[in-house]
C-alpha positions in Angstrom: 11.8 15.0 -18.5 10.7 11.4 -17.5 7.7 10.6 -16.5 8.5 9.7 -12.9 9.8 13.3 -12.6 7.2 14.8 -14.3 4.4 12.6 -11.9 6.2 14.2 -9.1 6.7 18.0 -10.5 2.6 17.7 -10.8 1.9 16.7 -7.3 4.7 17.7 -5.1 4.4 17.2 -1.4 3.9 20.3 -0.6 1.7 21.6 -3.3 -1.5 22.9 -1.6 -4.0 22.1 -4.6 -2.6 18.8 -4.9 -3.1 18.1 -1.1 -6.4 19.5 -1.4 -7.6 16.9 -3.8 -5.9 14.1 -2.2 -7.6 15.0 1.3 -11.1 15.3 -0.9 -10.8 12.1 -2.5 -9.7 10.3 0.9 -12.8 11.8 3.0 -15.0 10.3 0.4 -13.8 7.7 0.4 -13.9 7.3 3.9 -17.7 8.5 4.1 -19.0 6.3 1.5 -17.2 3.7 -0.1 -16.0 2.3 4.2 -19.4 2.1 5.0 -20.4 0.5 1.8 -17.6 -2.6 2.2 -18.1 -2.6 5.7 -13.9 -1.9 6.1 -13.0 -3.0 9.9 -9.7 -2.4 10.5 -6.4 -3.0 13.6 -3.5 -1.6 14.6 -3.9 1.3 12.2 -2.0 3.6 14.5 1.2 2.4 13.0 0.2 3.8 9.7 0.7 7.1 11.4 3.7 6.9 12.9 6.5 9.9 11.8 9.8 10.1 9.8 9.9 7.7 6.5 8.1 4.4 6.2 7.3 1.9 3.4 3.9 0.3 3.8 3.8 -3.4 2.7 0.1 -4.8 1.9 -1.2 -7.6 -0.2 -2.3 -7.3 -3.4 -5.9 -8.8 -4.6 -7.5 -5.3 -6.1 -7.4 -1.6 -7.0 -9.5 -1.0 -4.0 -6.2 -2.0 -1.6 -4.1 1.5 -1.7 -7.3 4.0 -1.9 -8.1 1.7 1.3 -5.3 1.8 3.4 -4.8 5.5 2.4 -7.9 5.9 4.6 -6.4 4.1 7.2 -3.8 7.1 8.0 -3.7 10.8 8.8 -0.7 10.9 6.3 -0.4 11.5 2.7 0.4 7.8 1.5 2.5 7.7 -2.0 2.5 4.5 -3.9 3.8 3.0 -7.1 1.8 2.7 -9.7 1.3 1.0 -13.3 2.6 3.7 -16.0 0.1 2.9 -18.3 -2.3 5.2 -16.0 0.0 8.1 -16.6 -0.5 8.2 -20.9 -2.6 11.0 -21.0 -1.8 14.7 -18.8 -5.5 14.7 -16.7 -5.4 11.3 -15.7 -1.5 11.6 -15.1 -2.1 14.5 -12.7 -4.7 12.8 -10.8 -2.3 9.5 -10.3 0.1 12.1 -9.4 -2.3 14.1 -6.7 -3.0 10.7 -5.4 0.2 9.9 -4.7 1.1 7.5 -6.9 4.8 6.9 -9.3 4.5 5.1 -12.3 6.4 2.1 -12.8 7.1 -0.1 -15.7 5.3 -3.3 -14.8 7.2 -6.5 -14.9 10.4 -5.0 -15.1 12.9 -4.4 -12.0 12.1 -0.6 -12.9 15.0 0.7 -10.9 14.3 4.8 -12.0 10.7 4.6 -10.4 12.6 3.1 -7.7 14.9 5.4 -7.1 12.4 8.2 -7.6 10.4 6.0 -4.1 13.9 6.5 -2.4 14.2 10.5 -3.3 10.6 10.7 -1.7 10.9 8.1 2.0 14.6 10.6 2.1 12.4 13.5 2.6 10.1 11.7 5.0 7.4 10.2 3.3 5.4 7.3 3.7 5.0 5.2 0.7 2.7 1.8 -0.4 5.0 -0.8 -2.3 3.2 -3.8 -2.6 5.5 -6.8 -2.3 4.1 -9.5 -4.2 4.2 -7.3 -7.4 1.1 -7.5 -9.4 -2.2 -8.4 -7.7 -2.7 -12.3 -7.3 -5.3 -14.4 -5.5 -6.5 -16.2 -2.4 -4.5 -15.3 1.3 -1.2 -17.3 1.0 1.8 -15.4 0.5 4.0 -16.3 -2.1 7.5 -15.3 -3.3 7.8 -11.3 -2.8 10.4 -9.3 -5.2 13.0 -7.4 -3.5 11.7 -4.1 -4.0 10.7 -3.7 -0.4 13.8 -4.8 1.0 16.2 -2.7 -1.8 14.0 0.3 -0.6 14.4 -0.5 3.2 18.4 -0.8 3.0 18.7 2.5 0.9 16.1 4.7 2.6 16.5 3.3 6.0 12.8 3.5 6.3 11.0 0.7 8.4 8.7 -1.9 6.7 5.0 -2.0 7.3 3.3 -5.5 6.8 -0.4 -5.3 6.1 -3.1 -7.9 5.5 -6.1 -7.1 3.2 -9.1 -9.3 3.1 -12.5 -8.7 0.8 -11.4 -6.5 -1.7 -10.9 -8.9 -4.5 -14.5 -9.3 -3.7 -15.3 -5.9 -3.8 -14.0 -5.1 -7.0 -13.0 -8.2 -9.4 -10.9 -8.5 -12.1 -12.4 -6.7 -14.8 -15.3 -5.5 -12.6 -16.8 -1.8 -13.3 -18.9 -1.8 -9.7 -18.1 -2.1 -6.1 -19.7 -5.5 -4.8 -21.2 -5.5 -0.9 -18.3 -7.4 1.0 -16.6 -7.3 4.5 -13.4 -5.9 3.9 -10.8 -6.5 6.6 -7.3 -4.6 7.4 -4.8 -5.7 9.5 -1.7 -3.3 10.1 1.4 -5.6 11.4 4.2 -4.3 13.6 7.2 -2.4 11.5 10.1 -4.4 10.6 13.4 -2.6 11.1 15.4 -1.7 7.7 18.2 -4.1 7.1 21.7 -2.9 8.0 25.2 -4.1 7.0 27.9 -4.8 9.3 29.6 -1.7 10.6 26.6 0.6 9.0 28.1 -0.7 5.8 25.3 -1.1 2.8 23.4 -4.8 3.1 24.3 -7.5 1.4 22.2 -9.7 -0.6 22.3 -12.3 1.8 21.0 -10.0 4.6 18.2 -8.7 1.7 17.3 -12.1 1.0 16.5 -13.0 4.5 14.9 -9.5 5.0 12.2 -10.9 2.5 11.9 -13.8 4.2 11.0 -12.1 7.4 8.6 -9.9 5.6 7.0 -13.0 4.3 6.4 -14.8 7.4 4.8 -11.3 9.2 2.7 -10.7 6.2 1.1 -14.1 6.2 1.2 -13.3 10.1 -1.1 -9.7 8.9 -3.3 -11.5 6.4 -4.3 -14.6 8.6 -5.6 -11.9 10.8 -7.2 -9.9 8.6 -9.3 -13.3 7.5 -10.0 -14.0 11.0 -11.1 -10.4 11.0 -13.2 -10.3 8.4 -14.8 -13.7 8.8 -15.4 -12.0 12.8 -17.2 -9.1 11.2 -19.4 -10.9 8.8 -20.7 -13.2 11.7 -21.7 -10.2 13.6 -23.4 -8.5 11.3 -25.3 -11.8 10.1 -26.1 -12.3 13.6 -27.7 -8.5 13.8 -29.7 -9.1 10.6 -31.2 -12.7 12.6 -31.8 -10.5 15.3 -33.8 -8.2 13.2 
């Protein structure tokens, strides 16, 4: 059995102890790691909208799934490095979280297939464009993954900025750091579709990406204005004090 399908035979959907942790881990993190970062956050309602869905953030830190998992009533899945799933605890807690491994730097096409068998039974699902995390608030060139997903699943795309967690948690770090973390949830982009409900073509994928580009940078400049919004107020209350 591969390890996709294993990950998934450990943490099915509906698997009540497997929901159980996942809920546990969320509500912590929502009681004491928010507050911590100071997490504001917009628009989050889309995160909870029905039916299958492929959430789109940034990427600048480990913090930015467990982070916009809090942002949603759902269970959020995500793809995740398969060097976390090496040994069977760690595996199943990966797996409980929600994430699929994936080969990293490769165009792992079976861990993508196995995100198109879950967004077919309804599922929502983190797959972070840019690939692995990178620095400062431009976006750059995105992979396809997104856009292969969207065309296959017909599930709508989800762009999200995410501000302050690179400063929360550093490369290499081993402890949050105090920061004002920012979330901006944009509006969902519709999946592409070929002509005559026909299969999209490249060309159609490759302009998909585009338009995910341009409405991510749209969700990160807001998040930074966000954030930057936040940690103005809250200097102001400390003056104040």
């Amino acid at each position: 059995m591969s390890v996709e399908l294993r990950a998934q035979a450990m943490a099915r959907g509906d698997r009540r102890s497997s929901l159980l942790f996942y809920r546990t881990v969320r509500g912590a993190i929502r009681a004491i790691v928010n507050p911590w970062l100071r997490v504001r956050a917009e628009n989050t309602h889309v995160l909870d909208r029905p039916g299958p869905t492929i959430l789109a953030p940034v990427h600048r830190s480990h913090l930015d799934s467990a982070l916009v998992a809090t942002q949603s009533s759902r269970r959020i899945r995500a793809l995740g490095k398969q060097s976390l799933f090496t040994t069977p605890v760690v595996s199943y807690v990966c797996a409980a979280l929600g994430a699929i491994p994936v080969r990293r730097g490769e165009a792992d096409r079976d861990a993508l297939a196995a995100a198109k068998m879950l967004l077919d039974r309804g599922e929502s699902m983190i797959v972070f464009p840019e690939g692995s995390r990178r620095a400062g608030n431009e976006i750059g060139e995105l992979f396809d993954g997104a856009a292969w997903l969207a065309a296959r699943s017909g599930a709508p795309v989800v762009p999200i900025g995410i501000t302050g967690t690179q400063a929360a948690l550093p490369t290499g770090a081993k402890f949050l750091h105090r920061s004002d973390v920012a979330i901006v949830v944009g509006e969902p982009l519709p999946a592409p579709v070929g002509e005559d409900g026909k299969r999209a073509s490249r060309q159609q994928l490759r302009e998909f990406t585009a338009e995910l580009t341009e409405q991510l940078q749209k969700a990160q400049d807001a998040a930074v204005a966000l954030a930057t919004a936040s940690a103005a107020a809250g200097s102001g209350r400390r003056i104040v004090r």
